[in-house]
N, C-alpha and C positions, 0 to 999 in steps of 0.2 A: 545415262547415269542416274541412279535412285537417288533421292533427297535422305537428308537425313531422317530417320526415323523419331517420333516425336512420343518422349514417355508419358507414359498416362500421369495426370497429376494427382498429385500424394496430398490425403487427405489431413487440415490439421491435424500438429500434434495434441491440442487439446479436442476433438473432433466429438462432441456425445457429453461433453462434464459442461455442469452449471456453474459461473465462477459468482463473487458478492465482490465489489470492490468500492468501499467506503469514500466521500468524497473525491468521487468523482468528475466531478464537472470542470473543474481546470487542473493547470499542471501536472505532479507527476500524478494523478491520480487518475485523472486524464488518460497521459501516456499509455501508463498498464492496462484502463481497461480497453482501449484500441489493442494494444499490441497481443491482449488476448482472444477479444474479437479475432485480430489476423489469425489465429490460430485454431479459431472454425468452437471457441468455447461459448456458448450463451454466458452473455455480462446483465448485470444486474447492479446500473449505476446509481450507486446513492446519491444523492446532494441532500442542503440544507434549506437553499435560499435562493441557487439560479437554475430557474427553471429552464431559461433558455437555453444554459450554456449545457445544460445534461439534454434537452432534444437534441442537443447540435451534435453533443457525442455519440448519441443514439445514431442518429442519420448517419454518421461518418463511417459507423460497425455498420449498420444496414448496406451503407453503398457498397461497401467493400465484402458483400456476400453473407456477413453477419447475422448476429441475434443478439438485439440488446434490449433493455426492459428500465427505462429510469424508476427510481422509486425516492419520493422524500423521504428525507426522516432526520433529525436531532440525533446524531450518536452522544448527545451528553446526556441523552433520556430516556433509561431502559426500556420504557415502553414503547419506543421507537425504535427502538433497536432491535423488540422483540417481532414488532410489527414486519420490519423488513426480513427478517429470517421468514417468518410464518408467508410472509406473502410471497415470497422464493419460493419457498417447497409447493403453494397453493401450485403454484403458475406454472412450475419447471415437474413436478414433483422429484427434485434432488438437490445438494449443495454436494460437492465435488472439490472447490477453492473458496477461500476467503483470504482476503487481503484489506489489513484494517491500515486504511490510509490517511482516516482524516484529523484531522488537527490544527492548531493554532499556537501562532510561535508572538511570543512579548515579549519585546525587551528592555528591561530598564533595570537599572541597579539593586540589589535586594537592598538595599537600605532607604529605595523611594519607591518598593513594589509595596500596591495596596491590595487587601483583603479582596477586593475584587477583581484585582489582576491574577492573584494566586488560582481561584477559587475557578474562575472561568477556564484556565488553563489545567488543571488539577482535572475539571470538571469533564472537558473531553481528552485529554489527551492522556489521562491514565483512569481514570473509572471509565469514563465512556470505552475506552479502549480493555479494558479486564471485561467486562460485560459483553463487549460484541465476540473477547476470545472464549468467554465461558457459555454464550449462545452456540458460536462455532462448533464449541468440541462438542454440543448435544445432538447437533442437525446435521452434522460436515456426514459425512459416509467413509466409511472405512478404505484405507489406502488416500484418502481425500488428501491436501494441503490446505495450510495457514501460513500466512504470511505476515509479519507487522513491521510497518516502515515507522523506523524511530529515527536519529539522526545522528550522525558524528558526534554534535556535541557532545553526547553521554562520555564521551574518551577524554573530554580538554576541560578546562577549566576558565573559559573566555569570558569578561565582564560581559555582564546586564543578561547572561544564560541560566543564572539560578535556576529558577524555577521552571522554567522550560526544559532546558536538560534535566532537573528533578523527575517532571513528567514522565520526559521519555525512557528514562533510565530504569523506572517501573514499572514499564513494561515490558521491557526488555528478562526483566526476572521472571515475571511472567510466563514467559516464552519458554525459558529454559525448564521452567518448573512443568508448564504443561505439555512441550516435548514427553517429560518421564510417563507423564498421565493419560497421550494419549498413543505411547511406542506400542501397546500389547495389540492394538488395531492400524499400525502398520499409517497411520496419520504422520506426515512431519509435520513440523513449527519452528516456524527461523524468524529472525531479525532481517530485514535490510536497513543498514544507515547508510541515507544519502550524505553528501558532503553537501559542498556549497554549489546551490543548484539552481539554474536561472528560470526561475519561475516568479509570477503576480505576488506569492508569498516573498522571495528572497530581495523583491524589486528594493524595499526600505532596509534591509540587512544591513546592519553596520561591517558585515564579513564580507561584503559582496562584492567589493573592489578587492582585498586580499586574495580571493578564491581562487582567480586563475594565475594570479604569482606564486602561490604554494602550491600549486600543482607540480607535478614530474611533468604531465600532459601541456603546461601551459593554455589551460582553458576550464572556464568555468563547467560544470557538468550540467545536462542537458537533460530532462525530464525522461526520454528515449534510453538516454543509458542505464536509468533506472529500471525503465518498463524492462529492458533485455536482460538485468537481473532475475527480477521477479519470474521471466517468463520459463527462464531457465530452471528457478527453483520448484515452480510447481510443475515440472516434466518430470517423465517416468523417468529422465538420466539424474536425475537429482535428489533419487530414493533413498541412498546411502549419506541425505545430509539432515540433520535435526537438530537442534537446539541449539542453534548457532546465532552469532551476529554477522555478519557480511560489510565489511566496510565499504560501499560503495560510493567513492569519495574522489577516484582521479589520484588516490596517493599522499592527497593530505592527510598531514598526521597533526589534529587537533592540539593547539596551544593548551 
C-alpha cells in the first residue's frame, strides 16, 4: 500500500517583499512582525530603548526560517525615522509593507493632563506617526502596503482618553487621505483598531478588566489576533481594501 503522497511546501505568502514594522519589540508589534516573518517577508524591527527584547524578536523570525534586521530609532524624530527608511532600502534594496505601530497611551483626565503629557503623546503618536506615513508613500514600491494600528478608542468617548484617542484619531485621517494619494499606484492604506488588548501597554489600563466582559468573544484580545489582521491586509487577497478602519476589537463597541 503507498503512503500518502507529501505536497511540496508552498512558499510564504509574503515570500520576496521587505516589510518596516515600527515598535517592534514587545506586544502587538511584536506579534506582526513574527507573524510576517512566518510568512517568509524580510522584517525590519524598529525599537527605541530595548535592545534586547528586538534581538529576541530577531532570533525568534531567524529560527523560524526568517529574515529580520532590528534597527533603532525615535519615531518621534524625523530624522530617525528618515534614517530607518534609508537604512531599509540600503540593506534590502526595497520597502514593499510598512506598518506604523508604535506609540504611547496616557491616561489621565483632561483637566489634570499637563503640557508634557499632551505634547509627548501628540509627539509620537500623530506626528511621529504622519512622518513615517509621508516617508512610506516616498520609498513603499508600487502595489506595496501600509498599515497604521490606532485604536478603538477613536470610536467611544471613555474618561482620561482625551488626548490619546485625539492622537490616534489623526491619524486615522491621515490614512483615509493618503489612500486617495497613493490609489493611481495601486498602494493600499488601512487603519487597524485594536480594542482592549493584553499586552506590557494595556497591563495599567483602567479598561483592562472591562475588556473581556464587553466582548461577544468573552475574552480580552491577544496581540496574535492583531498580527492575523494586519497579515491579512497586506496580502495580495486584500487588494480591493483601502482607506478603511478595521475594528479589531473582539466586538466591543467603545463607550
Amino acid at each position: 500500500m503507498q503512503g500518502i503522497a507529501r505536497l511540496p511546501e508552498q512558499p510564504g505568502r509574503l515570500a520576496g517583499r521587505v516589510a518596516i514594522v515600527t515598535g517592534a519589540s514587545r506586544g502587538i508589534g511584536r506579534a506582526i512582525a513574527e507573524r510576517l516573518g512566518r510568512e517568509q517577508a524580510a522584517v525590519v524591527l524598529n525599537y527605541v530603548r530595548r535592545s534586547e527584547q528586538a534581538d529576541a524578536v530577531a532570533a525568534a523570525i531567524r529560527a523560524a526560517g526568517g529574515i529580520a534586521l532590528p534597527i533603532q530609532g525615535d519615531m518621534s524624530r524625523v530624522s530617525d525615522i528618515r534614517t530607518l527608511f534609508t537604512e531599509t532600502i540600503r540593506r534590502f534594496g526595497r520597502l514593499d509593507i510598512f506598518v506604523a505601530n508604535a506609540g504611547i497611551s496616557i491616561h489621565v483626565p483632561l483637566v489634570d493632563a499637563t503640557e508634557d503629557d499632551f505634547d509627548a503623546t501628540f509627539a509620537l503618536n500623530a506626528r511621529g506617526t504622519f512622518f513615517c506615513l509621508q516617508e512610506a508613500a516616498r520609498r513603499i514600491r508600487d502595489g506595496g502596503r501600509i498599515v497604521n494600528i490606532s485604536s478603538s478608542a477613536t470610536q467611544g468617548a471613555a474618561p482620561t482618553t482625551s488626548f490619546y484617542a485625539g492622537s490616534k484619531a489623526a491619524t486615522e485621517q491621515c490614512v483615509r487621505v493618503l489612500a486617495h494619494e497613493l490609489g493611481p499606484r495601486q498602494i493600499t492604506v488601512n487603519t487597524v483598531s485594536p480594542g482592549i488588548t493584553d499586552t506590557d501597554m494595556a497591563a495599567h489600563s483602567p479598561f483592562r478588566e472591562m475588556g473581556a466582559k464587553l466582548s461577544p468573544l468573552g475574552r480580552l484580545g491577544q496581540p496574535a489576533d492583531i498580527a492575523d489582521v494586519v497579515a491579512f491586509i497586506v496580502s495580495e487577497e486584500a487588494r480591493w481594501l483601502t482607506g478603511q478602519t478595521i475594528q479589531a476589537g473582539g466586538g466591543v463597541r467603545p463607550r
